[in-house]
C-alpha positions in Angstrom: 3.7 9.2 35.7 3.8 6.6 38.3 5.9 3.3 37.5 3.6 0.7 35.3 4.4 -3.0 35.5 5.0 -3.3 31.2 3.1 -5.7 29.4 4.0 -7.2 25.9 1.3 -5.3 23.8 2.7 -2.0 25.0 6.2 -3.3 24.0 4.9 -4.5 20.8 2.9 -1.0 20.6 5.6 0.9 21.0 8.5 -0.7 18.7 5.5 -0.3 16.0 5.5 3.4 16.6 9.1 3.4 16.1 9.6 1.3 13.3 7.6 3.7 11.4 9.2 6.7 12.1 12.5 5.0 11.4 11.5 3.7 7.7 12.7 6.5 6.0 12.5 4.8 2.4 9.6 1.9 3.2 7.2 4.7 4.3 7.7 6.6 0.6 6.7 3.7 -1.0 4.3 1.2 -1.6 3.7 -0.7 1.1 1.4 -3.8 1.8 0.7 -6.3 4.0 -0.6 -9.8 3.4 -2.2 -11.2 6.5 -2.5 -14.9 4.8 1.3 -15.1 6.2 1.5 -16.7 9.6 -2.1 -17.2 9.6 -3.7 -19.4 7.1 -0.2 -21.7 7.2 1.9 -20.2 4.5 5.7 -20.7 4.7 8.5 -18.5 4.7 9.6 -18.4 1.1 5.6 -17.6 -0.4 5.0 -15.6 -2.8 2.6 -12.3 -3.3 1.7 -11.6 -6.7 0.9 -7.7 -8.0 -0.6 -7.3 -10.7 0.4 -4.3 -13.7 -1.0 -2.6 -16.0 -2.4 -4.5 -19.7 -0.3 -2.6 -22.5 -2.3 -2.6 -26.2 -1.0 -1.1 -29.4 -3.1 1.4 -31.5 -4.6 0.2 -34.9 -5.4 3.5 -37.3 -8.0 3.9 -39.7 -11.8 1.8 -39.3 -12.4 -0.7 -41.1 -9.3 -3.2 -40.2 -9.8 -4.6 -36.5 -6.7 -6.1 -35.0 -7.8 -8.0 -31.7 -5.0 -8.6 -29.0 -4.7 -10.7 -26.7 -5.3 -9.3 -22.9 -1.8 -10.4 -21.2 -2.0 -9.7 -17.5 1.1 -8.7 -16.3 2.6 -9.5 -12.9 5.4 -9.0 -10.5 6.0 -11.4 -7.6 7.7 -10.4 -4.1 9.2 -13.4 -2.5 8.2 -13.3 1.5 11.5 -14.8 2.3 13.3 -12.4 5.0 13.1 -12.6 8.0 15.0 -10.1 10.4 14.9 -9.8 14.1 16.7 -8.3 17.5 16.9 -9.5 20.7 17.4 -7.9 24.0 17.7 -9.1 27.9 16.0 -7.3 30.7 15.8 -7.5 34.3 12.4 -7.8 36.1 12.9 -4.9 37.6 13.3 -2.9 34.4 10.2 -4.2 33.3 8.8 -2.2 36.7 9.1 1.4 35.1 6.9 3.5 32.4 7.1 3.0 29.0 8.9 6.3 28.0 11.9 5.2 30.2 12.0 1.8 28.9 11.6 3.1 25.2 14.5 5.4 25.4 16.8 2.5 26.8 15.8 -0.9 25.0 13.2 -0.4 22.3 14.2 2.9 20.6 18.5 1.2 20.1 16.5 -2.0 18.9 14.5 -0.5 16.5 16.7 2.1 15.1 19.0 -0.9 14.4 16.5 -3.1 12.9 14.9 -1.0 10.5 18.2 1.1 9.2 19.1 -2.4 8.2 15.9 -3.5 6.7 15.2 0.0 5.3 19.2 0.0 4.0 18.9 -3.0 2.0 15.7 -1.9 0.5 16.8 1.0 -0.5 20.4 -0.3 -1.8 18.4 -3.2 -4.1 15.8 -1.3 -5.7 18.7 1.5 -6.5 20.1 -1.2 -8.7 16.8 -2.4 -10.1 16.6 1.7 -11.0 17.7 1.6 -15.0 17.5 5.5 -15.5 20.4 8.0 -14.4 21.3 11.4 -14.7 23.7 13.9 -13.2 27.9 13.8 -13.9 29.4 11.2 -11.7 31.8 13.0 -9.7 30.1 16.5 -9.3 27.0 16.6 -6.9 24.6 18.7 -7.9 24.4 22.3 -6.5 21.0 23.7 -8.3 18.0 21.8 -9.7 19.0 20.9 -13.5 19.8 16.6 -12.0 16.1 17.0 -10.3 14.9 18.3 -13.4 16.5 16.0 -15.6 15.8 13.1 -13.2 12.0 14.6 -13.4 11.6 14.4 -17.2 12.3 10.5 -17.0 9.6 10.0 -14.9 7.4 11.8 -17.1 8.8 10.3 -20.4 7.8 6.4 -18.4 4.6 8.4 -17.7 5.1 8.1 -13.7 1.7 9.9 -12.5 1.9 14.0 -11.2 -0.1 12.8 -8.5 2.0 14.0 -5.5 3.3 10.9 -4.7 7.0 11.8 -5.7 10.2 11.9 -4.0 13.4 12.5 -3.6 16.0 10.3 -1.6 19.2 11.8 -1.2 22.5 11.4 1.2 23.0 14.1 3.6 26.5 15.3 1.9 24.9 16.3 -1.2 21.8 17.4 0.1 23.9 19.7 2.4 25.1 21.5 -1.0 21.7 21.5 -2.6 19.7 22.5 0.4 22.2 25.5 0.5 22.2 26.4 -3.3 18.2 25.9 -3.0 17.1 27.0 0.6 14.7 30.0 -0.9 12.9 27.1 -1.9 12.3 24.9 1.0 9.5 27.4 2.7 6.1 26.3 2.1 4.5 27.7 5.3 1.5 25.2 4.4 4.9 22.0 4.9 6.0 24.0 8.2 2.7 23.5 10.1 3.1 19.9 9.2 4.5 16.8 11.3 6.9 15.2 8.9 8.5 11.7 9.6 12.1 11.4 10.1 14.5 12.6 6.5 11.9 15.1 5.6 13.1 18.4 4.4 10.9 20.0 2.2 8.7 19.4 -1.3 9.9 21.4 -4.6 10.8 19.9 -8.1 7.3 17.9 -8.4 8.9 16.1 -5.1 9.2 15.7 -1.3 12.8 15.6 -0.6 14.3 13.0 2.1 17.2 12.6 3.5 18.7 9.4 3.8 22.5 8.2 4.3 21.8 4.5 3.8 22.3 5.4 0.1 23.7 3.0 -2.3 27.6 3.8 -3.6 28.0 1.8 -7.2 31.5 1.3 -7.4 32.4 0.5 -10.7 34.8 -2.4 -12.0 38.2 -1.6 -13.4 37.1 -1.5 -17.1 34.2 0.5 -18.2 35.0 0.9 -22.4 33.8 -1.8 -24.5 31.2 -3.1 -27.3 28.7 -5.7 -27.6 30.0 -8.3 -28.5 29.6 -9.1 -32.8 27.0 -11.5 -31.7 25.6 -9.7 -28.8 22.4 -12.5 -28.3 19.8 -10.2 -27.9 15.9 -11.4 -28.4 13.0 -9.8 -28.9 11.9 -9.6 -25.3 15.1 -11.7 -23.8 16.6 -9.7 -21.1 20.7 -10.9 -21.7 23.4 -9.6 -24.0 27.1 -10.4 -24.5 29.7 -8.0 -23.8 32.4 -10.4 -22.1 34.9 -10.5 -24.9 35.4 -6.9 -24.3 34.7 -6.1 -21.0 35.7 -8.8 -18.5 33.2 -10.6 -16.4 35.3 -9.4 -13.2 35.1 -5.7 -15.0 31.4 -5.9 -14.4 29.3 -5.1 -11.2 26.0 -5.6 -10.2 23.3 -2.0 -10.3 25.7 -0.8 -13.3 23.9 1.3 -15.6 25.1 1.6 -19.0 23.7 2.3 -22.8 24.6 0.5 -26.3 24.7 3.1 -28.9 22.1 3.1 -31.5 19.5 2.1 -29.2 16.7 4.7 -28.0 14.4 5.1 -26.3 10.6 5.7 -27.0 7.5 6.9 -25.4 5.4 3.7 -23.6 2.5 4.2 -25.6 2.6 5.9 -28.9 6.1 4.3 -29.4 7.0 7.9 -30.7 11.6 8.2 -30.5 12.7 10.2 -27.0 15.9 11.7 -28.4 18.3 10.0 -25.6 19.2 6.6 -25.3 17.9 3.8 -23.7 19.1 3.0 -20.0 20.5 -0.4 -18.6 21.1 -2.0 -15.7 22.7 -5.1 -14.7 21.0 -7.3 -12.7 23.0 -11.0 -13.1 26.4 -11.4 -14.5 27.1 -15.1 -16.0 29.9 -16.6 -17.9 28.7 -16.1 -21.2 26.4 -13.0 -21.1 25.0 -10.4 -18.8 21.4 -10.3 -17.7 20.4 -6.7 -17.7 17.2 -4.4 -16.7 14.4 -3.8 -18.8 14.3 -6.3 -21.3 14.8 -5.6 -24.6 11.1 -5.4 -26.2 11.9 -4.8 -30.0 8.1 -4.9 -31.4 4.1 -5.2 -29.7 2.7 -3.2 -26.9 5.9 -3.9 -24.7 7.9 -1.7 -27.1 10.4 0.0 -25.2 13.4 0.6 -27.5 14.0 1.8 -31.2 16.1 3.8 -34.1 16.6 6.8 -33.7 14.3 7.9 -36.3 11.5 5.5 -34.5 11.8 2.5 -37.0 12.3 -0.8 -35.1 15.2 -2.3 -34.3 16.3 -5.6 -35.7 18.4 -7.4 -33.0 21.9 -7.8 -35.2 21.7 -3.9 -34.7 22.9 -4.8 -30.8 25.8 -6.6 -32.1 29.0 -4.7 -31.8 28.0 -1.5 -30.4 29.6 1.0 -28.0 29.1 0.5 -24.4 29.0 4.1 -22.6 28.7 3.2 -18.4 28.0 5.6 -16.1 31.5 6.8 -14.6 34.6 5.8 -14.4 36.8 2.9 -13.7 37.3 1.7 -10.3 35.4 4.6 -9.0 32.7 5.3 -6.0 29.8 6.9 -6.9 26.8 7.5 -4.3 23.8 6.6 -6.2 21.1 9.0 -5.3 17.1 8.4 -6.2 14.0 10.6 -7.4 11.1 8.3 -7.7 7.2 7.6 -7.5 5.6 5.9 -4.9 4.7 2.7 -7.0 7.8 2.5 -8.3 8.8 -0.2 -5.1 6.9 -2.0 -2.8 7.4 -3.5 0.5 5.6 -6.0 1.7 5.2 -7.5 5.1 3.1 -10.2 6.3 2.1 -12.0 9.9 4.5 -14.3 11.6 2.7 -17.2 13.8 1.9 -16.6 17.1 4.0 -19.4 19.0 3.4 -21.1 22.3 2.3 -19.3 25.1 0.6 -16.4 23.0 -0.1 -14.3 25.9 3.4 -13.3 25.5 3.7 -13.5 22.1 2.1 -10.4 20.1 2.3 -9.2 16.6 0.3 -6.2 16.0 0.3 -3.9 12.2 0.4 -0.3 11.4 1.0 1.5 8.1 1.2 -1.9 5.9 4.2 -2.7 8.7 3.9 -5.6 10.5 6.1 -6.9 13.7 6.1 -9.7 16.2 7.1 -9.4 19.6 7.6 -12.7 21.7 9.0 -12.6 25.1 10.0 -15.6 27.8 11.3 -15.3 30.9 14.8 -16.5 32.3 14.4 -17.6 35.6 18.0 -18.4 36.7 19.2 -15.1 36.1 15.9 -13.1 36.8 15.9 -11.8 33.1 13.2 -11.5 30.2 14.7 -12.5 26.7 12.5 -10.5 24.4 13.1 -10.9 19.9 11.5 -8.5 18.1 10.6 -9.7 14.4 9.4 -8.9 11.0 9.0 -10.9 7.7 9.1 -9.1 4.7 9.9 -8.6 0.8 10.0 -6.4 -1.7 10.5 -5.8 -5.7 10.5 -3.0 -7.9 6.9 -3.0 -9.1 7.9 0.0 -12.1 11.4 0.6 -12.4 10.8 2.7 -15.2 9.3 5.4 -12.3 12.5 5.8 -10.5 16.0 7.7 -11.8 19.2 7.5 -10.1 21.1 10.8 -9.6 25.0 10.3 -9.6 27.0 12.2 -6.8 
């Protein structure tokens, strides 16, 4: 190919292409883009709402009609990060084809930019993930954690759609592609392009790997009780344990249970015969916010007795806490998940002055601006390459962690 004086859009083209194949996690999950950002005035800092599901509870028998109330219910993904990376270029680097110049500025920008973005992603809606299962400190070697991991998502009634997956560090997917490599060989996968991470599809999942996985490393106290007044509301989403396990003790993404309190099928409110899963999502100085909220009666139900009768909230006071692990120790946190489980959402940064050498183009609900000037004292082009994005964890209750 002869030499090809570069413009922007190719640039911008081409840092596209590689952004996608480097967003390992964003492109497993649900991803939109909002073009009302950058172009119809909004701010940094708006707001995207996304909407879920109306929950109802069953009346038996026909003659008494009990009419609910339709309660729309949303999640909202601030559009408040904004990430970029900026490189320097002589004129006479700009003078070459765009595979050369790929290889030695855009592909290092890129790879940087989105392992970060795609990291902290990943690492936030880990902790926004309430289930777990595996035994912290053994990595799984066979599929019983995939399985186990897989009947959560069916008991929060996470659709068997194909839309599954599993995100797991290289380490322990080393040992489990091993102890499983008879069944990573659908011949139907192998004629396929796969993005980058992809290794194969068995347990109801495809299986990526990914070593920007979260490691929750607990505090140095995980024993302890609600406390004999533990706070809890029907619907509130805090509970006090401080008086027995210290507000330094207690991290952020650590998952935990209160004994007594189960767990129960979304719909027919029927007793699963483990116990519900926490998270902590907020630690104050008198309780701990925590992840799902406790919904004690109504369609929201989401915990009970063990023999399905509903619980009364002095039942939370002084029970045992059981976290996952042990003091003071690391434990990479592993995910299996649905699609909708996260989303990431991107949206259009202005064009600024002098848009011929400003671009933003959009592929695969990912959207980047390129901007470019020229500095003429030292015959260089200063180039940034942004995005502006969010995300939240649409249906936590679709994603399990797996401890390693």
């Amino acid at each position: 190919m002869s030499n090809t004086n570069l413009t922007i859009d190719m640039v911008t083209r081409e840092a596209l292409r590689i952004a996608h194949e480097k967003a390992i996690f964003i492109g497993t999950t649900n991803r939109q883009f909002d073009d009302n950002f950058g172009v119809e005035g909004a701010k940094v800092g708006s707001t995207l709402r996304i909407r879920l599901p109306v929950q109802y509870t069953r009346t038996t028998g026909s003659r008494t009609m009990d009419v609910q109330d339709s309660e729309q219910q949303k999640t909202t993904v601030t559009m408040a990060l904004q990430d970029h990376v900026d490189m320097r270029f002589n004129s006479a680097e700009l003078f070459t084809d765009i595979d050369d110049f790929s290889a030695r500025h855009i592909q290092p920008a890129m790879s940087v930019l989105m392992s970060g973005v795609d990291g902290d992603y990943l690492q936030a809606m880990t902790k926004a993930t309430y289930n777990f299962v595996g035994t912290p400190g053994t990595p799984p070697t066979d599929l019983a954690a995939i399985g186990a991991a897989r009947a959560k998502l069916n008991q929060q009634l996470a659709p068997k759609d194909g839309n599954r997956n599993v995100m797991m560090d290289s380490v322990t997917m080393g040992g489990l592609v091993n102890g499983l490599k008879g069944l990573f060989q659908d011949s139907a996968q192998i004629k396929e392009q796969y993005r980058e991470g992809l290794i194969g599809r068995t347990g109801m999942a495809d299986w990526y790997e990914n070593d920007r996985a979260w490691t929750l490393t607990n505090g140095n106290d995980v024993t302890g009780t609600t406390d004999a007044a533990s706070l809890v509301t029907d619907g509130g989403n805090t509970v006090d344990m401080h008086t027995t396990v210290a507000v330094a003790a207690q991290v952020i993404g650590q998952a935990f249970t209160i004994s007594g309190v189960f767990d129960c099928h979304p719909e027919t409110k029927a007793p699963y015969p483990n116990l519900k899963q926490f998270t902590i999502t907020a630690i104050g100085t008198s309780t701990t916010t925590v992840s799902p909220s406790f919904f004690l009666t109504g369609p929201k139900k989401n915990v009970v007795k063990s023999d399905g009768t509903t619980l009364a909230t002095t039942d939370f006071n002084s029970k045992t806490l059981v976290f996952e692990g042990a003091a003071s120790t690391s434990y990479v946190q592993n995910l299996m998940y649905h699609r909708d489980a996260y989303t990431f959402v991107t949206g259009s940064l202005p064009l600024m002055a002098g848009a011929d050498r400003c671009v933003r183009k959009t592929f695969d609900g990912i959207s980047l601006r390129v901007w470019t000037d020229s500095d003429i004292r030292n015959d260089e082009q200063l180039t940034r390459i942004d995005i502006l994005y969010g995300f939240a964890a649409m249906r936590p209750q679709w994603g399990c962690r797996i401890s390693s």
